[in-house]
Each structure stands twice: as C-alpha cells, then as structure tokens.
N, C-alpha and C positions, 0 to 999 in steps of 0.2 A: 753484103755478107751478113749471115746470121750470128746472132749470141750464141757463143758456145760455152757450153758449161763445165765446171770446175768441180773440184772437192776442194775444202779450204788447202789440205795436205797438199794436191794437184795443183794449184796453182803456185804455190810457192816454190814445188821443185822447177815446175817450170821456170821459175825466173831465176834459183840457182842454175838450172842448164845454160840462160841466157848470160849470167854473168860467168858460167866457164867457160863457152866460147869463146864471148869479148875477149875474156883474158889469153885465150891462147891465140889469139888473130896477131899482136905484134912479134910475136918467134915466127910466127908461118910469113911473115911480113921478110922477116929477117933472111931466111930462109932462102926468098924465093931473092931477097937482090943481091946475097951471096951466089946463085945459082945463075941469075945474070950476068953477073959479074968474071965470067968464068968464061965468058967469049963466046962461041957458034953454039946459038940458043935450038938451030933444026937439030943437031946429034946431043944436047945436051942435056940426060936423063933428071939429074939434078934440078933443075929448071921447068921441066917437065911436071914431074912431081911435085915439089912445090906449088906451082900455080895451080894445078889440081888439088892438093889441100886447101889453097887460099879459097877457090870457089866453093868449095864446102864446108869452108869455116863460113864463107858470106852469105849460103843459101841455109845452113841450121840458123844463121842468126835473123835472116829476114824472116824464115819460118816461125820462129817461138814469138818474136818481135809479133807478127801476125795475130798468133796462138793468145800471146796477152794481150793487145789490141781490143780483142774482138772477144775475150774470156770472163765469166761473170761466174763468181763462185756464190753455191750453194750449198746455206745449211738446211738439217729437219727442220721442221718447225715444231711439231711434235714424234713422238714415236705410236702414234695410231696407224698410220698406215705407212707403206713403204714409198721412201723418197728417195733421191741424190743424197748420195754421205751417208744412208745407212749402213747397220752392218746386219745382214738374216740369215737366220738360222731356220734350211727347210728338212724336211725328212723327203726321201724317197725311196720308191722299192729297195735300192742296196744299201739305205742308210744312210745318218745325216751328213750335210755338208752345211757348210757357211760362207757367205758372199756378202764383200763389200757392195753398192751401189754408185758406181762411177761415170762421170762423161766419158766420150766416145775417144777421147784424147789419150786418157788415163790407164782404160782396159787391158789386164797384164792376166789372163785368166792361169796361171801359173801362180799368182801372188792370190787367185779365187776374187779378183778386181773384173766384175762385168758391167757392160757398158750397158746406160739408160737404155741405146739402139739395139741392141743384141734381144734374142728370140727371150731367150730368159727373163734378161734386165725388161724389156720393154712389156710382159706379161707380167709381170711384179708388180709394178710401179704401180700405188695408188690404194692399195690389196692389204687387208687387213691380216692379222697373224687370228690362223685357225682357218683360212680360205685356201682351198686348193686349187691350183692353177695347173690344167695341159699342157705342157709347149713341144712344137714337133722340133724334133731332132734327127739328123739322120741314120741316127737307129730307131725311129719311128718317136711316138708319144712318150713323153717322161711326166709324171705327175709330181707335182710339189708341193706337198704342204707346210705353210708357214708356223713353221714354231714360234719363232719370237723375232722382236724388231727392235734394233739396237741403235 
C-alpha cells in the first residue's frame, strides 16, 4: 500500500474518529448480547440490528486503523509555491474563491477542502501565485489565477 497523505488538522481528526468509535464498540457489544439474549435470534429484530452496528463499528475501526497505518502528514515548507496544507486564494471569471490543499482522504469541497488528486488540486500543486492555470471542468475550461499562497 502506498503513503497517504495528511494535513496535520487531517490526521488528528482522524484518530479522534478512531478513538469515538473504540469508545462506542462496548454499548454495541452490549447491545447485541442483550439482543441474544432474548431467545430465537432467526425472528429477532433486536439481534439483527445489533450485530449489524457491531460490523460497522469493526469495519469504520479497521478502516481509520488502516488510514493512520499507512498516513504521513504534510507541512509547507515554504509558501513559494502551492503545497499539501496550503490555503489559495484564486480569481476567476465570477470571482474570487479560496481552497484549502488536502489529501484525497480529507476532501470536503463544501468546507472549499480539495484534494491533491482532484482536476483543480492536482493542477495547483507546485504553481506559483501570479500563474494561471486551465483545468477542465464539466462546464468546459475554468481559468485560475493564483492570488496568493497561504
């Protein structure tokens, strides 16, 4: 498996998501041998349910487990050109907008968090402020020029 990349913010929620699952894995525990407990487990909805949250308290926890595993957080080194963890600010035809620079893990384009991988993110990256950059979109070419690197 390859390194996957972080923001320092990024990885840290990550491992509070991990430590709220842990925590909520012995109620679902509880849960499910109350639900056994209850006698004919083929009509017992209780039981059902249950064991179905338990597998998906075990499958978010092996996932993030994974996610930190194999997660190596990046800072700028400088602000010359655009990295992981910055924050730019570009103009375009309708005017400006600002994006954080995130791993692909991170990306929340509603929070304006675009991933390294993404058409945008991945035509940034490297790009000095005052350089304009094409990237298609499927409303065709969007131009971006870099104001400034954060």
């Amino acid at each position: 498996m390859t390194i996957i990349p972080f923001t320092k913010q990024g990885f840290e929620s990550l491992k509070k998501d991990l430590e709220e699952e842990i925590t909520k894995r012995p109620l679902a525990v509880e849960v499910l041998k109350r639900g056994r407990e209850m006698g004919d487990l083929s009509e017992n909805g209780l039981y059902k349910a249950a064991k179905f949250e338990l597998a998906n308290i075990d499958r978010q926890i092996r996932h993030l487990k994974n996610l930190i595993l194999y997660g190596r957080t990046s800072e700028p080194k400088d602000n010359n050109t655009v990295q992981l963890g910055h924050t730019i600010t570009v103009e375009t035809g309708i005017g400006k907008k600002e994006f954080q620079i995130v791993g692909e893990w991170e990306a929340n384009p509603k929070e304006n968090k675009i991933s390294i991988k993404s058409p945008i993110g991945h035509n940034l990256m490297g790009r000095k402020a005052g350089e304009t950059i094409a990237t298609r979109t499927p409303n065709g070419f969007i131009n971006y020029k870099i104001l400034s690197i954060k």
